[in-house]
C-alpha positions in Angstrom: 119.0 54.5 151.0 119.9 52.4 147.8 118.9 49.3 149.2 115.4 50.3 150.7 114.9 52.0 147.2 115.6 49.1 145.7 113.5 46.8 148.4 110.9 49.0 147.5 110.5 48.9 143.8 110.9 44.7 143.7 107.3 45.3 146.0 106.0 47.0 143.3 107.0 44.3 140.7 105.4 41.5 143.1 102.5 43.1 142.7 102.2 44.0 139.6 102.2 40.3 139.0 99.8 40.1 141.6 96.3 39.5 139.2 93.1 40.5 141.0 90.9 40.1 137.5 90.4 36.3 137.8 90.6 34.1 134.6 89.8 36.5 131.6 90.7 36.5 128.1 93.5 39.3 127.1 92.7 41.4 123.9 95.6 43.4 122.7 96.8 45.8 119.8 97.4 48.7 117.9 95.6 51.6 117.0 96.7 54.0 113.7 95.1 56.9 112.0 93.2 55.4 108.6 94.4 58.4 106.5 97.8 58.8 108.0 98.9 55.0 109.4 100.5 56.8 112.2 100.2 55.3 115.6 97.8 57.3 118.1 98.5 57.1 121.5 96.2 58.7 124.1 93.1 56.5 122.2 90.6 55.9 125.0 89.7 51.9 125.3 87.0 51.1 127.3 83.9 48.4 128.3 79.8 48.9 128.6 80.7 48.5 132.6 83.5 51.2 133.1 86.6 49.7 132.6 89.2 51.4 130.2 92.6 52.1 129.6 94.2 54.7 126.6 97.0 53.5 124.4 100.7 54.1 124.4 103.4 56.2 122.4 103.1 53.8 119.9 99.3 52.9 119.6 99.7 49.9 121.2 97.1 48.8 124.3 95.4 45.5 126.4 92.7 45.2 128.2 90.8 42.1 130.1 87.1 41.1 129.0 85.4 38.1 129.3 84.7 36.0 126.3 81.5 38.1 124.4 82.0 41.9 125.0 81.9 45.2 122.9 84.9 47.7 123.2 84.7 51.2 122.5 87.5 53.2 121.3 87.3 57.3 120.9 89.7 60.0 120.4 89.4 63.4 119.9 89.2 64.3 116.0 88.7 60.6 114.9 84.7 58.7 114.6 84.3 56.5 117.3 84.6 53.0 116.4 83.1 50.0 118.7 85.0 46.4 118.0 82.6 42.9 118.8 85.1 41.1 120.7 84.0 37.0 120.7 86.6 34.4 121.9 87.9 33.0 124.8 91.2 32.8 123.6 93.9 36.1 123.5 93.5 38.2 120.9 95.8 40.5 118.8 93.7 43.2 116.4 94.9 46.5 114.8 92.4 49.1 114.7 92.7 52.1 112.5 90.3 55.3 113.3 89.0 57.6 111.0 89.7 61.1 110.8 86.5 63.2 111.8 85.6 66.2 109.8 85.5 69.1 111.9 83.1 71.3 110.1 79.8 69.4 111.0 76.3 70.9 112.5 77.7 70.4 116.0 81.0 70.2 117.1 82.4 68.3 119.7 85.4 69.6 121.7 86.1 66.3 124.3 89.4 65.0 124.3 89.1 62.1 126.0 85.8 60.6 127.8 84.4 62.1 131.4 85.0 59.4 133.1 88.5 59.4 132.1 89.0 62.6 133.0 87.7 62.2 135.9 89.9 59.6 137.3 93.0 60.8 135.2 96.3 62.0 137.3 95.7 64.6 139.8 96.3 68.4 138.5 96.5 67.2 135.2 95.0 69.1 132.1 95.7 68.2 128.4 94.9 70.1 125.3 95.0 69.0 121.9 95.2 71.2 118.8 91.4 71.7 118.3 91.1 73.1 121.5 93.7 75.7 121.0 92.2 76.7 117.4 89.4 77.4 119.3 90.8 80.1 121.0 90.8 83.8 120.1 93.7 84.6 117.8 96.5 87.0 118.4 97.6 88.6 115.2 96.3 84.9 113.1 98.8 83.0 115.7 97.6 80.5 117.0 99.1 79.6 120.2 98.7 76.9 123.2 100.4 78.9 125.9 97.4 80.9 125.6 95.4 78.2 126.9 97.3 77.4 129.6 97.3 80.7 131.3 93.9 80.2 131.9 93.6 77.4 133.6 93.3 77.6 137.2 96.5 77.7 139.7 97.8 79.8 136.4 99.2 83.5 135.9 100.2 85.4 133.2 103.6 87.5 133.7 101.7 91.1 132.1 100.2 91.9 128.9 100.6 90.0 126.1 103.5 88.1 127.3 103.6 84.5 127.3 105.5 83.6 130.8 103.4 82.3 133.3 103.6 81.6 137.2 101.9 78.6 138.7 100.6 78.3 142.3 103.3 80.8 143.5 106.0 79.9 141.3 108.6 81.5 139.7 108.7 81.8 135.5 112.0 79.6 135.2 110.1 77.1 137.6 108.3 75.6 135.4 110.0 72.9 133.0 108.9 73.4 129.7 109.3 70.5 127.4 109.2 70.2 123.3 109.1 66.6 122.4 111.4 65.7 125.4 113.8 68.6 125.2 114.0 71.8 127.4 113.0 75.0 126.1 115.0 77.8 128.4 112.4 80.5 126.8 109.6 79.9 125.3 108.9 83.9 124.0 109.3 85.6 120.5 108.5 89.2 120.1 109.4 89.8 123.8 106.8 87.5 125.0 103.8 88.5 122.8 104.0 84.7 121.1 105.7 81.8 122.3 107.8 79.4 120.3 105.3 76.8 119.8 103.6 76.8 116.5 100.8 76.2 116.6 100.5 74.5 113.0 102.7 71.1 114.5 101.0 71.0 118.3 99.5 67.1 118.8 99.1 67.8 122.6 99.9 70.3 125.4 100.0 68.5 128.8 99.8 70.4 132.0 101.1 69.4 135.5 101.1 71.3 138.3 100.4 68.8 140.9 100.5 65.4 141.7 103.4 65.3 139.2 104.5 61.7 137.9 107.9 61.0 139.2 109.4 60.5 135.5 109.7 64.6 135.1 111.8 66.6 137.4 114.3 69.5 137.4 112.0 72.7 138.4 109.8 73.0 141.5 106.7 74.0 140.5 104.8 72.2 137.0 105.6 70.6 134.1 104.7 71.8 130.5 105.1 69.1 127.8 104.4 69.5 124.6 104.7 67.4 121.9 104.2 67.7 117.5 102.5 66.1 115.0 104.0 63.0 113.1 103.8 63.7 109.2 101.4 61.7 106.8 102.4 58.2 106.1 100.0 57.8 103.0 100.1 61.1 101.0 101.7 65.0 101.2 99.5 67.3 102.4 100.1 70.9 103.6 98.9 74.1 105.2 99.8 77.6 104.8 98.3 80.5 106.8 99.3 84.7 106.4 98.4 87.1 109.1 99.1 90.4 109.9 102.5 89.9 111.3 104.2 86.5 110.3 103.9 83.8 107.5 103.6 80.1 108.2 103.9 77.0 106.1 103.7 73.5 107.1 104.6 70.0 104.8 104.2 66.8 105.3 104.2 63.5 103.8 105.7 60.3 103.6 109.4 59.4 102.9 109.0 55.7 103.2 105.5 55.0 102.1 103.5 53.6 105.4 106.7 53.5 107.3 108.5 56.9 107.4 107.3 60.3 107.4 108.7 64.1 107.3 107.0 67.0 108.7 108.4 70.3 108.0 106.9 73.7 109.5 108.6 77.4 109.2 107.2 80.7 110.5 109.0 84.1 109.8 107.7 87.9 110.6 107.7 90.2 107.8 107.4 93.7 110.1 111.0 94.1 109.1 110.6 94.1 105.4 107.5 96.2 105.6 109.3 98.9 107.8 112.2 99.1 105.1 109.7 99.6 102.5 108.0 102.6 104.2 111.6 104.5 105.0 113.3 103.4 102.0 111.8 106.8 100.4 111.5 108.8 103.3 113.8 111.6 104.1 112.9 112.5 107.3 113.1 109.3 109.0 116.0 107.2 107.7 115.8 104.7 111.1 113.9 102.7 113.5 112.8 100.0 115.5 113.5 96.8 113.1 112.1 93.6 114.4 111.7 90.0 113.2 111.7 86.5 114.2 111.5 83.3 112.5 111.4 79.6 113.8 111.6 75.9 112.4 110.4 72.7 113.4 110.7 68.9 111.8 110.3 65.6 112.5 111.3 62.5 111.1 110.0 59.3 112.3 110.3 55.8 110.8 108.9 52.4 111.8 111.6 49.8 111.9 109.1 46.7 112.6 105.9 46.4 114.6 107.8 46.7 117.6 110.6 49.1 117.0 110.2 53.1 116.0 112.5 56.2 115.5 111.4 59.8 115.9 113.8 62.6 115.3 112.6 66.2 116.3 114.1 69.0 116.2 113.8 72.9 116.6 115.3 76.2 115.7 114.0 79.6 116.8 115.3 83.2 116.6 114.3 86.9 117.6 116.7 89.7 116.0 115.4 93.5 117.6 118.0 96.8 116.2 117.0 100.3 117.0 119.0 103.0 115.8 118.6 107.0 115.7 120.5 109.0 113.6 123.6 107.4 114.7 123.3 108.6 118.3 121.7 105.7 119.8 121.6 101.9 119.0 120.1 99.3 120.7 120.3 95.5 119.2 119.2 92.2 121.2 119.3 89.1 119.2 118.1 86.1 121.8 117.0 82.0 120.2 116.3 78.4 121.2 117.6 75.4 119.4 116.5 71.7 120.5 117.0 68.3 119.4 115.7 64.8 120.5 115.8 61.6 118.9 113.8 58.6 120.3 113.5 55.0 119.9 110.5 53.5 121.1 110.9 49.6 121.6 108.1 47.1 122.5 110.0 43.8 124.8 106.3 42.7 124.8 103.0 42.6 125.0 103.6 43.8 128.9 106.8 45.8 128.5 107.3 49.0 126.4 110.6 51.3 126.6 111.4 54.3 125.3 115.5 56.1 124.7 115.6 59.6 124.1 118.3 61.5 123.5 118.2 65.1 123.4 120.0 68.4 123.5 119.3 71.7 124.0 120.6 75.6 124.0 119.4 79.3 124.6 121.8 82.0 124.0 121.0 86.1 124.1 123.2 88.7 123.2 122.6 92.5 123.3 124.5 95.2 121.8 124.1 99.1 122.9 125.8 102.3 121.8 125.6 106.0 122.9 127.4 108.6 121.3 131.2 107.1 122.1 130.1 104.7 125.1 128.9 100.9 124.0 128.3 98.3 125.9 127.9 94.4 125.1 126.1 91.4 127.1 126.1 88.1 126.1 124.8 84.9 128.1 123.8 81.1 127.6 122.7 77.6 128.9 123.1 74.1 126.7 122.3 70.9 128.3 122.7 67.5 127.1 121.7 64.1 128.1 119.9 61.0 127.9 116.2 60.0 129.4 115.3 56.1 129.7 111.9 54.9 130.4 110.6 51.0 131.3 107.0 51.0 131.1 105.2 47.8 132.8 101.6 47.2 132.2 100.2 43.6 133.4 96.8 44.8 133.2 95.2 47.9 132.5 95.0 48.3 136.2 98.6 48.4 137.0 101.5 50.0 135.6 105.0 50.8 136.8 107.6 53.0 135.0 110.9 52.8 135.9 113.9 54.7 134.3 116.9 57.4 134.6 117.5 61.1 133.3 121.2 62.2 132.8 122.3 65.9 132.4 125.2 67.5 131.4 124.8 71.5 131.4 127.8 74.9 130.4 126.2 78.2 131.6 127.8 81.2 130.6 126.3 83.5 133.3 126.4 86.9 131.6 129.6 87.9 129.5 129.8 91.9 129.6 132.3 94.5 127.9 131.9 98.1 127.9 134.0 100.4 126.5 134.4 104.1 125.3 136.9 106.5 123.1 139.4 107.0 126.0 138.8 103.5 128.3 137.7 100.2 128.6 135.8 98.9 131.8 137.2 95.7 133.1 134.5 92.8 134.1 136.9 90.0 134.0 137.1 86.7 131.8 134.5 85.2 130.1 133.1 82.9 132.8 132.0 79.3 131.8 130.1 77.0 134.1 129.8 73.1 134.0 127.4 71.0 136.2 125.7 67.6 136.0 122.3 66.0 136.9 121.2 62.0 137.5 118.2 61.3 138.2 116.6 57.2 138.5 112.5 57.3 139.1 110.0 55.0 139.8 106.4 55.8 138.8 103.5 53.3 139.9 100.2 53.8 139.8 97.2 51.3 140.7 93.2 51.3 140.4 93.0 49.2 143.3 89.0 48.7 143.0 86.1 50.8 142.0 86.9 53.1 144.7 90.4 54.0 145.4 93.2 54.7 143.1 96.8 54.9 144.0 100.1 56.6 142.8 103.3 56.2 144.0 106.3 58.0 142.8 109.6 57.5 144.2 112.9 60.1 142.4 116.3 60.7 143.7 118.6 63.1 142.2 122.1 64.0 142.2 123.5 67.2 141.3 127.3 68.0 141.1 129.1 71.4 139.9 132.5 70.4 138.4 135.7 72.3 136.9 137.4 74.2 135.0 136.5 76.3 137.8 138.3 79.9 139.8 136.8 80.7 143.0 137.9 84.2 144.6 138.5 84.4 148.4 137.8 88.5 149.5 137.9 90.0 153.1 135.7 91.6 154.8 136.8 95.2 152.9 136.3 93.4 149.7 140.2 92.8 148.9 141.1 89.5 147.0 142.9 87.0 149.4 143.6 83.8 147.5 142.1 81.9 144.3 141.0 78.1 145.0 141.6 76.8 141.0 139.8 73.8 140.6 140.3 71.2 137.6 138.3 70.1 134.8 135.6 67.8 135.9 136.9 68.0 139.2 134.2 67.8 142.0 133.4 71.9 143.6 129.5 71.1 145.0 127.2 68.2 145.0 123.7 67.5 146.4 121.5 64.1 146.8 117.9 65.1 147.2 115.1 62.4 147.4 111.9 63.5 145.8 108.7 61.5 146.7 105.2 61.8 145.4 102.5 60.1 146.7 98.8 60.5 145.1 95.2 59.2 145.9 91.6 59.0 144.7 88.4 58.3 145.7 85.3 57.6 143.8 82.0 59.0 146.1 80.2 57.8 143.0 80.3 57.0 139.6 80.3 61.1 138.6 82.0 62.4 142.3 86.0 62.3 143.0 88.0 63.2 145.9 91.8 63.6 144.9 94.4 64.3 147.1 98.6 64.8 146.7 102.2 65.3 147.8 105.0 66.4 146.2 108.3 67.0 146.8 110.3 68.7 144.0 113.8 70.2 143.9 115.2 72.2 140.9 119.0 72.9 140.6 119.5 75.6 138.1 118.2 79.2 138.2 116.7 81.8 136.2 118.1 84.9 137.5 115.3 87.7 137.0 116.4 91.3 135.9 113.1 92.3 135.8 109.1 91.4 136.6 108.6 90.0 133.1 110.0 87.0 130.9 112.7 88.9 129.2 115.4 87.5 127.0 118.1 89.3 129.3 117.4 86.8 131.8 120.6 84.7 132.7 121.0 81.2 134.0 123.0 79.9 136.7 123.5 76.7 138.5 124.0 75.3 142.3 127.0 76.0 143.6 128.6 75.9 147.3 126.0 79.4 147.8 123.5 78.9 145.7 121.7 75.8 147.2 118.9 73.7 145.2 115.5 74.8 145.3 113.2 72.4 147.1 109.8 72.9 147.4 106.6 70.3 149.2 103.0 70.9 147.9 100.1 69.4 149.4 97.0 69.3 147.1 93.0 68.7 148.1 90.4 68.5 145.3 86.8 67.4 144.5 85.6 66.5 141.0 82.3 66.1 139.7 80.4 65.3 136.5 76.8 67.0 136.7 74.9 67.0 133.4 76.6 68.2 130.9 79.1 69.6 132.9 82.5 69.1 134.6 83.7 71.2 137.7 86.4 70.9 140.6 87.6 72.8 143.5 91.3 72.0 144.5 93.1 73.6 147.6 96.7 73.8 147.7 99.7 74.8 149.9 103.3 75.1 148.6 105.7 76.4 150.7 109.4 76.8 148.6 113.1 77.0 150.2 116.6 78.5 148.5 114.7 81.3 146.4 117.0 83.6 145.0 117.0 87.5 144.1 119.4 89.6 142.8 120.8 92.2 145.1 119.6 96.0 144.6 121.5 97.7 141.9 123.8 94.9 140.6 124.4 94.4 136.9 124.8 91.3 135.0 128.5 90.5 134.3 131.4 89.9 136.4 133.8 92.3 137.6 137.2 91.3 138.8 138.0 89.2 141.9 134.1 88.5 141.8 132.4 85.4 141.6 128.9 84.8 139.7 127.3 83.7 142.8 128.5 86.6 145.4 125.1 88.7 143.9 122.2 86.8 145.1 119.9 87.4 148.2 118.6 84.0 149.7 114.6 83.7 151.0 111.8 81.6 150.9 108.0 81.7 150.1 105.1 80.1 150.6 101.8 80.1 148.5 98.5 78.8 149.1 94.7 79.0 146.9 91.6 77.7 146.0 91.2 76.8 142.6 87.7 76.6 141.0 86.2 75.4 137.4 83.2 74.9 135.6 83.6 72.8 132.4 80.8 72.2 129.2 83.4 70.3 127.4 80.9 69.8 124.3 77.9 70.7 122.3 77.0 74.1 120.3 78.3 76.0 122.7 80.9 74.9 125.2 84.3 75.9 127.0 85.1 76.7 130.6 85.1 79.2 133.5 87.7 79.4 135.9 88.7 81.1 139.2 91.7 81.3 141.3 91.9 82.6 145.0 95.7 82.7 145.9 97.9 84.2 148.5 102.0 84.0 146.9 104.2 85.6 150.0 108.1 85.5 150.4 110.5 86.6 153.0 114.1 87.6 152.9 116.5 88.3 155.7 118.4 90.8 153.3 115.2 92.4 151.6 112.4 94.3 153.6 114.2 94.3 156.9 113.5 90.3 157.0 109.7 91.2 157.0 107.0 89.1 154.8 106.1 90.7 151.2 104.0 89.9 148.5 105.4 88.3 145.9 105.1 90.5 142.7 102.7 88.4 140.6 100.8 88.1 143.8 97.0 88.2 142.9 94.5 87.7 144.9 91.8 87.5 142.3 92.2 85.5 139.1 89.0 84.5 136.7 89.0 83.0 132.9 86.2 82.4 130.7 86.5 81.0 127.8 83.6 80.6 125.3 83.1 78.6 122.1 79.7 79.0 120.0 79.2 76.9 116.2 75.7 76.6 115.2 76.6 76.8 111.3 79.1 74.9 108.9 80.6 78.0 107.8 80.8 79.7 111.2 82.6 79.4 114.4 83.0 82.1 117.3 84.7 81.9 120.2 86.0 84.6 123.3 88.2 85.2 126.2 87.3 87.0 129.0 90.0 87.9 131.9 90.3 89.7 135.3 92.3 89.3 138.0 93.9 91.7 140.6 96.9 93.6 139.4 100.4 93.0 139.7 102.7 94.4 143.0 105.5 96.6 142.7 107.6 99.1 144.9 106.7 102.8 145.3 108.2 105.8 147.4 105.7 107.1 149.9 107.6 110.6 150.5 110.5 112.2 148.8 112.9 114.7 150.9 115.7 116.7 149.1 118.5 116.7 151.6 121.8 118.4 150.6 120.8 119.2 146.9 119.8 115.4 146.1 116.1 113.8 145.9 115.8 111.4 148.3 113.3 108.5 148.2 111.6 107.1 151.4 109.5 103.3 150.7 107.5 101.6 153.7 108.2 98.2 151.8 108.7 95.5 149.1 105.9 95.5 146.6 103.8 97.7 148.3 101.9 99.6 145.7 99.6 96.8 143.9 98.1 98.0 140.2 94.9 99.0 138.9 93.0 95.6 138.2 93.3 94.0 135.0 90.7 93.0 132.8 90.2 92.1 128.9 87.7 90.9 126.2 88.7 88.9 123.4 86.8 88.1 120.3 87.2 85.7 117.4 85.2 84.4 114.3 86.1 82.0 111.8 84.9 81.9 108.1 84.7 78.6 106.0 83.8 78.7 102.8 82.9 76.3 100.4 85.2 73.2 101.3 85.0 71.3 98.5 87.6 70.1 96.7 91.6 69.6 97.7 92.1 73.3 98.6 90.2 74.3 101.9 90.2 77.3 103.0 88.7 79.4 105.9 89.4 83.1 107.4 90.2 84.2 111.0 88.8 87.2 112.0 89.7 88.5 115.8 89.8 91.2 118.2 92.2 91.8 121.2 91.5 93.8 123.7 88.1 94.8 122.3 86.7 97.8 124.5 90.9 98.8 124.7 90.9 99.1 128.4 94.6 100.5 128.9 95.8 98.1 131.3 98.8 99.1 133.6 102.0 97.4 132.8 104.4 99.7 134.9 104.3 103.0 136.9 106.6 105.6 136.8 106.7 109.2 137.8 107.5 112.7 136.1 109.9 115.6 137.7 108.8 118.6 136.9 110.3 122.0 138.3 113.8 123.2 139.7 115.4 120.9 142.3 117.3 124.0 143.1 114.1 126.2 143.7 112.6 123.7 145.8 109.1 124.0 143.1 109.2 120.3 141.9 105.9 118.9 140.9 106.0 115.3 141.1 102.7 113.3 139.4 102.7 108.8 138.3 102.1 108.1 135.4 100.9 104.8 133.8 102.2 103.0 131.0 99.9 100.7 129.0 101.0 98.6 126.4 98.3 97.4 123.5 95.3 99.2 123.0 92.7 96.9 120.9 93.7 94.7 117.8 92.0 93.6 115.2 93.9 91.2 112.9 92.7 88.8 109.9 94.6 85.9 108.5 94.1 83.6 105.6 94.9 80.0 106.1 94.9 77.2 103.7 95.1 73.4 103.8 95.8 71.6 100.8 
């Protein structure tokens, strides 16, 4: 396999050197922000006849033109600048872009040109921090998950929560990404706002087909998101204070025009306000006491014109205590911290490489006491490792990335102790976990003429659990038998999985695209779900001789067209996924003696197919996008549902966004969400006997009730005042949920009556989480 891999990839490099453009003249260079001097990458490069290319990580591009030609260059927040390119000779330029004022008589929401997006990687959308401002607020946050459950192929895990499933696909399926390191999850406040502030967003890049072969790890789409460099030239900051949390962000050079520093912090203040109010109150000396706060910098210097550092790094945590009178007490504490450093080196004008190294950790603990009886649950995942990338670009035609992703993870699976005046429940040791993960990719990707693009991806990975390691042999009454004891770093399971991707386009015309893709993804650690939402009690696990990898194939069909003003597609898909994994009915996190972490897990697989529509008005006074998903999620279990197919339960049938943006005045902007889809699956009884003095429950299958549909109107306005001067200033007005339609999150029923009588009285009822919001925040830049 080695050696056709590597057979392969010298074909590619033959012909990449392979130049189709004739005898042209090469213009190459740099583009920087004019306020800042920090590199853009993404800038869109392109001639009068069609040809383009975008820059690099670090500003850096080439293109082929014949000896008299104009070049445009455009980015989303900076004027458009066009260069008069006259020589027949190579040419090196640096190009800086100014800064584009977004309070004008018409704004412009585009982030690259329609063209490009049209002809961009297949499943692809990006976002940059405009577009998410544009959005409705939650309580003054802004945040970019928001966006991206809206987009087609996209669900939301339940009401104000910030998991999401894509095309069938579980929440801990999708590989979330902060500046190159792994987020495990991305929820504060239980899921009402992610981690991502909004504040230190550059770009938010969606992939949920067609993915490039340099990401793997998770089977279904890849969320990458990456922050803002600080100002080279001056300090600037912003500072915004909403109903529930404060946020500050600096920024400014270290080095002038070669280092910078950007430093962001957000903290709730619910906690200090709920003190406050029962410091003086005698009736109520307790409660619910909530907050969460989160950090993010980066640090990035530029050694020379070819060499650049970039340190990033994050630390988030959620702290929840309830307490009653000394009775009950409830605390859950749960946090992400992430690091990456990168060095971004330029070989040449044709070779670019980038070295990250990064690190990563999510940890929960929860504490819970009832009169004498307490219980404690503790569980975490840390990884570690080193990503390489090669990128070759001979023309802006061809390009090849080649590179390697190394992993080291420890899980601790769920730690439990419970104890009470008279005894102490015995789950066992503390259980740690060790695995490792290689990866080498090849990514290539061709415009082969004004009709067909290619891309080629070609990934093999290699997964091995190693030791310190116990494994318990039981019989078939559940007795202990023997105990294999494995060493450390000695070899328990390993896995080679290859992991092609294979992409094509077609150009019907200059506006109409045919795209078409395969993937083939594999993922080798595990969220194990305690329940239907993304909740920190959630506990990792790896691959181990029972637990096999998750593999999944996808096969992707879409048309794109630019008609007017407008941009809309229709993809098909069909995913079908092997090796899913549920817990077994009433088992409890921990370990209890003689067990192992992986004897509680049924094994099934699924399948999920759609259509996936959206209409696009990506600019002007009013502008944004309607979408639609039609979707079919089903799994099947020999152990669950007497082997029989079930919905999945975030299977929904009926999915629709629309999201509108409206500015017509300097001082005002509006904008508003609109959702409905089909509700959310879950198991009901049908009948209930009593037989022998006990209710008994009788269910005619898995996730067979489905909800009431769900539907919800958001509205937003923002206020700018007189911007003059160094302090500018503007107001967020906004409105959640605004005709507070109680939406089902969960039903449950109420017994009423004597069991012993035989006069119970049994009747649903429906829980609904958030009525409407309002919320106002003040933000400032200065």
């Amino acid at each position: 396999m080695r050696g056709r891999l590597f057979s392969i990839l010298l074909a590619l490099v033959f012909l990449l050197n392979f130049n189709p453009l004739g005898a042209q003249s090469l213009l190459q260079g740099y583009v920087f922000d004019a306020e800042s001097g920090e590199a853009l990458p993404g800038v869109n490069v392109w001639l009068a006849a069609g040809e383009g290319t975008s820059t690099r990580a670090d500003g850096y591009f080439q293109i082929q033109l014949t000896e008299t030609q104009e070049v445009h260059f455009s980015c989303v927040g900076y004027a458009g600048f066009t260069y008069q390119h006259h020589s027949a000779d190579d040419t090196l330029i640096r190009i800086s872009l100014t800064p584009q004022a977004l309070i004008t008589e018409e704004i412009v929401i585009e982030g690259n040109r329609a063209e490009d997006r049209l002809t961009q990687l297949v499943d692809r959308v990006q976002f940059d921090l405009e577009a998410i401002e544009n959005m409705p607020h939650l309580l003054g946050e802004v945040d970019p998950v928001r966006v991206v459950q809206m987009m087609p192929g996209v669900q939301n895990s339940g009401d104000g929560n910030t998991g999401f499933y894509v095309r069938g696909g579980e929440v801990d399926q999708n590989l979330i990404l902060l500046d190159k390191a792994t987020i495990y999850n991305a929820s504060h406040l239980f899921g009402f706002f992610s981690v991502f502030n909004g504040n230190t967003i550059e770009q938010v890049t969606l992939d949920k087909g067609g993915i490039p072969a340099y990401y793997g790890g998770r089977l279904s789409s890849v969320l990458d998101v990456k922050t803002k460099a600080g100002n080279k030239q001056v300090w600037k900051g912003k500072a915004s204070l909403g109903l529930v949390a404060a946020n500050l962000k600096l920024e400014g050079p270290v080095v002038k025009g070669k280092s910078s520093l950007m430093l962001a912090g957000r903290r709730t203040y619910y906690d200090v306000l709920q003190k406050s109010l029962l410091k003086n109150n005698k009736l109520v000396k307790s409660g619910p006491d909530y907050y969460f706060h989160d950090f993010n910098l980066k640090w990035d210097y530029l050694l020379s014109d070819k060499d650049k550092l970039v340190l990033s790094a994050y630390a988030g945590n959620d702290h929840f205590r309830y307490a009653n009178f000394d009775v009950f007490q409830n605390e859950i504490h749960w946090g992400n911290q992430a690091i990456s450093l990168q060095w971004q080196h330029s070989f040449s004008s044709k070779w670019f490489s980038e070295t990250t190294l990064f690190g990563s950790q999510y940890a929960m603990g929860l504490n819970a006491g009832v009169s004498s009886f307490s219980i404690q649950i503790a569980s975490d995942v840390a990884e570690k490792g080193l990503h390489q990338e090669f990128v070759y670009t001979p023309n802006q035609k061809q390009s090849l990335t080649l590179g390697s992703r190394l992993i080291q993870y420890r899980f601790m699976p769920g730690a439990m102790e419970a104890n009470s005046q008279d005894q102490q429940l015995d789950f066992g040791d503390v259980l740690n976990l060790h695995a490792r993960e290689a990866a080498a990719f090849a990514h290539y990707e061709h415009v082969i003429n004004e009709k067909w693009k290619a891309g080629l991806g070609l990934r093999a990975s290699y997964y091995k659990q190693v030791g310190p390691f116990q494994y318990y042999g039981v019989d078939a009454n559940g007795r202990h038998t023997d105990t294999l004891i494995y060493r450390k770093n000695e070899k328990i399971s390993d896995y080679l999985v290859p992991e092609p991707r294979v992409s094509l386009s077609y150009s019907l015309s200059k506006n109409t695209i045919i795209k078409a893709a395969y993937d083939r993804t594999v993922q080798y650690i595990h969220m194990a779900p305690m329940s239907s939402v993304s909740l920190p009690t959630d506990v990792w696990v790896p691959s181990s001789r029972i637990v096999k990898p998750q593999k999944a194939r996808q096969y992707s069909l879409g048309y794109y067209r630019l008609l007017y003003d407008f941009e809309g597609s229709l993809t098909a898909y069909y995913k079908s996924m092997k090796q899913q994994l549920e817990y077994e009915s009433g088992v409890l996190t921990g370990q209890g003696q003689y067990q192992n972490f992986d004897d509680k897990f049924y094994f099934g697989k699924a399948h999920s197919y759609g259509l996936e529509w959206m209409l696009k008005k990506p600019k002007g006074k009013l502008n944004g996008w309607l979408s639609y998903t039609l979707s079919r999620t089903r799994r099947k279990f020999e152990d669950i549902n007497q082997g029989k197919l079930f919905p999945a339960k975030y299977d929904r049938l009926h999915n629709l966004s629309l999201s509108l943006s409206y500015r017509n005045n300097p001082k005002w902007h509006f904008s508003s969400v609109f959702v409905l889809s089909s509700g959310n699956t879950m198991t009901l009884p049908v009948a209930r006997y009593i037989m022998q003095g006990n209710i008994v429950n009788e269910y005619n299958g898995r996730n067979n009730y489905r909800l009431p549909s769900y539907h919800r109107l958001d509205l937003s306005a923002t206020y700018y005042p007189n911007q003059q001067g160094k302090l500018k200033a503007y107001w967020v007005f906004s409105l959640y949920n605004v005709y507070s339609k109680m939406n089902a999150y969960y039903i449950y029923f109420d017994i009423e009556g004597s069991l012993r009588e035989y006069s119970l009285e049994v009747s649903a009822k429906q829980v609904s989480l958030f009525p409407i919001i309002p919320s106002v925040s003040y933000n400032i830049n200065f």
